[in-house]
C-alpha positions as CSV (number, residue, x, y, z in Angstrom):
1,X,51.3,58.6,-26.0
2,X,48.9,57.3,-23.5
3,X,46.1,59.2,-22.5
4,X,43.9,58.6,-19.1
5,X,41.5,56.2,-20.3
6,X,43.6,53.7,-21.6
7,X,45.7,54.2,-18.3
8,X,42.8,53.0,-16.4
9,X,42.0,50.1,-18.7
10,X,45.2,48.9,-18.2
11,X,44.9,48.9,-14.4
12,X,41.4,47.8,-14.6
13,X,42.8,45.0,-16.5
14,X,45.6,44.0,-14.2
15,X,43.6,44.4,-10.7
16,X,41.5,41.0,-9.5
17,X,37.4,41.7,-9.9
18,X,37.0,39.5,-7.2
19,X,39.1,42.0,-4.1
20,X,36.2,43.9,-4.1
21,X,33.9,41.0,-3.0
22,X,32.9,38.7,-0.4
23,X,35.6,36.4,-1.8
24,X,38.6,38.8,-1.3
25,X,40.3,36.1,1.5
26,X,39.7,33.1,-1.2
27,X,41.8,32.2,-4.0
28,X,40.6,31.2,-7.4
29,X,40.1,27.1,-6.1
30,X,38.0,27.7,-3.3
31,X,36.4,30.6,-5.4
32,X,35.3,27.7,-7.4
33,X,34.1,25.7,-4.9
34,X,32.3,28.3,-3.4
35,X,30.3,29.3,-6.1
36,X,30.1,25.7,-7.1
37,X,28.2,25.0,-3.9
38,X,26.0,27.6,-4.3
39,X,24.7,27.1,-7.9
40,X,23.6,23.5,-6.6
41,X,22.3,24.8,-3.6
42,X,20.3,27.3,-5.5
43,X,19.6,24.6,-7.9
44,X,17.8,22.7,-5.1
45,X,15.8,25.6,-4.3
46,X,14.2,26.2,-7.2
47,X,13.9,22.3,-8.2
48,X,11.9,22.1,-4.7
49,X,9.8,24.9,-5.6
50,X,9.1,23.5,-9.0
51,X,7.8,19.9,-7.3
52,X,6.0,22.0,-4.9
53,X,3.9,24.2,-7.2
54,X,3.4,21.6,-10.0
55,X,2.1,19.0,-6.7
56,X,-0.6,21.9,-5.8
57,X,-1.4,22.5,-9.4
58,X,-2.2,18.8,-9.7
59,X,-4.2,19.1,-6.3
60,X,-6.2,21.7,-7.3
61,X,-6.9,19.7,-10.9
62,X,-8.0,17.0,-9.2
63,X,-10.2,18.1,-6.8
64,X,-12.2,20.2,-9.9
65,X,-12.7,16.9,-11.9
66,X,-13.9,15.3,-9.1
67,X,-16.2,18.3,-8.4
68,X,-17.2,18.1,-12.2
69,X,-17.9,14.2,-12.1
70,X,-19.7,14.4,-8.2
71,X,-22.2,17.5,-10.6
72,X,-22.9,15.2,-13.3
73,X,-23.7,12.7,-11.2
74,X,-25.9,14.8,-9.7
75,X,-27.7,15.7,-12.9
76,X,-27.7,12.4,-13.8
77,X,-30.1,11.8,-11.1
78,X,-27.7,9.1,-9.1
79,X,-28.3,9.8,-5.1
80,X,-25.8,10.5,-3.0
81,X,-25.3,6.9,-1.7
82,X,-24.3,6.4,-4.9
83,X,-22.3,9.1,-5.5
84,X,-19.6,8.4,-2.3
85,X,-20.0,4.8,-3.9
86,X,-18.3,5.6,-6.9
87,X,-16.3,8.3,-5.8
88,X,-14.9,5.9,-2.8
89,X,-13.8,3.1,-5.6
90,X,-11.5,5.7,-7.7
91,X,-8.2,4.2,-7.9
92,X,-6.0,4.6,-5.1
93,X,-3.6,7.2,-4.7
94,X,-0.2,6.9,-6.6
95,X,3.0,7.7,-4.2
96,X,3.6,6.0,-0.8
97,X,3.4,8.8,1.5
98,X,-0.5,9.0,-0.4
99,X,-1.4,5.8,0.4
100,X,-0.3,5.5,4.3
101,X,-2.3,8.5,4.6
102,X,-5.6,7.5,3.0
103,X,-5.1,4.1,4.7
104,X,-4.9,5.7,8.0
105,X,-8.3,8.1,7.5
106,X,-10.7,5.5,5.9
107,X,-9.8,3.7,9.7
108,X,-10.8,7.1,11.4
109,X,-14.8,6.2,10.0
């Protein structure tokens, strides 16, 4: 004989998980699509965010060489003439957008 509980696995198992959801009105296609659309929307979120922190971290690892290199100099004894010399002939900046910008501040001097 059948007792409560495996009356309501049965109707657990025979109801759609999904009616209780924001995708009640969709069928199992468009469910797909749906959730389709928003794994590679989500996937561009956090893609974005990953080019965004690992471009600061480089930023920031940058700048503290060059702080490290401008103090040596310094304790080397090389005057500061000498130090925007050297610092001024590093190699230029990689990507495009880098470039068009340092072009357009060393014509601000």
């Amino acid at each position: 004989m059948l007792d409560l509980a495996d009356l309501w696995f049965l109707a657990a198992a025979t109801s759609d998980p999904w009616d209780s959801s924001i995708f009640s009105g969709l069928d199992s296609d468009h469910r797909f699509g749906v959730m389709l659309a928003a794994m590679v929307f989500l996937s561009g979120i956090i893609i974005s965010l990953a080019y965004f922190i690992s471009s600061w971290a480089s930023g920031v690892h940058r700048r503290r060489v060059e702080a490290d290199l401008k103090r040596d100099m310094l304790d080397r004894g090389m005057s500061a003439d000498e130090i925007v010399k050297v610092i001024e002939s590093s190699a230029p900046p990689e990507g495009a957008a880098s470039r068009w910008v340092d072009s357009w501040c060393k014509g601000k001097k």
